[in-house]
N, C-alpha and C positions, 0 to 999 in steps of 0.2 A: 270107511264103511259107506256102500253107496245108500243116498235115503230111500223112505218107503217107493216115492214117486218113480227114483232109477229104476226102481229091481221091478216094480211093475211093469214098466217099459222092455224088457229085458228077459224076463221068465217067464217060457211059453208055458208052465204051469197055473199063471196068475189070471184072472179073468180078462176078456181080450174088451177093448176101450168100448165096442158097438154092444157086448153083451152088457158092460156095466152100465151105461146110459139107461137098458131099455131094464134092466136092475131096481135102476135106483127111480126109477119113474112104476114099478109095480107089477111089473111083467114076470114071469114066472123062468127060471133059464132053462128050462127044456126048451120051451118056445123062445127065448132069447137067443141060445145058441143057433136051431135051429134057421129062425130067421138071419142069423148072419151068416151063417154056413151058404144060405140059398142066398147071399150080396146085398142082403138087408140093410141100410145105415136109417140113424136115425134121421136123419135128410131126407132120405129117400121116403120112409113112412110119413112125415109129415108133408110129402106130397101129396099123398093120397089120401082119397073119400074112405068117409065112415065105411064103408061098403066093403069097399077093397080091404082095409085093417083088419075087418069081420072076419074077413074071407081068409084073411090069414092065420087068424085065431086070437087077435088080438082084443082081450075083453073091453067092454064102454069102460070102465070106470080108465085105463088104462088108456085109451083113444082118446079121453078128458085131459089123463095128465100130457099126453105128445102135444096136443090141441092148445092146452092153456102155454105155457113155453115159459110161465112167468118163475116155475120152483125151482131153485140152486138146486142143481145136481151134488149127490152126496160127491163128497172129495173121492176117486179114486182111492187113494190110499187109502182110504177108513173103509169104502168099500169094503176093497181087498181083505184089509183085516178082518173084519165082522164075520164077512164069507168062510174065511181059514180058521178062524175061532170057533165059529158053529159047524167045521167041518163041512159045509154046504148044504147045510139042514138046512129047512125052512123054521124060522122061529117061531111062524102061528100053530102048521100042523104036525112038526118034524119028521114029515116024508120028506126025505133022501131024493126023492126025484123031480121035486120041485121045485 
């Protein structure tokens, strides 16, 4: 049985590595995917000025967490799971499209 890590790797169903990052740092995945869909990495935004991030839609509290660099990113797998356990709710407002 492959672990959670393979199948994440593997199933174009599962959230994709640059949307989890920007996830699991506070960003919202409409604008997660969005931003990777337009060749977003998380490298690539912490290039850039507060300005620019704005400009993307990226909110301050969210420009703080890419900025500070110091939070352990959630494990992917646990990610992944939380995300398919809530069905992709949000757990604060549970709109569906956030």
């Amino acid at each position: 049985m492959p672990t959670p890590e393979a199948t994440f790797d593997r199933d174009p169903c599962r959230v994709n590595r640059t949307e989890a990052a920007l996830l699991s740092r506070g960003l919202d995945s409409a604008t997660s995917e969005s931003l990777r869909k337009a060749g977003w990495t998380l490298g690539k935004l912490k290039q850039c000025d507060d300005h620019k991030l704005t400009a993307l839609g990226v909110p301050d509290f969210v420009i703080q967490k890419i900025r500070a660099g110091g939070r352990t990113e959630i494990p992917s797998a646990n990610l992944v799971r939380v995300l398919v356990s809530n069905r992709f709710t949000c757990c604060i407002c549970h709109d569906v499209t956030k």
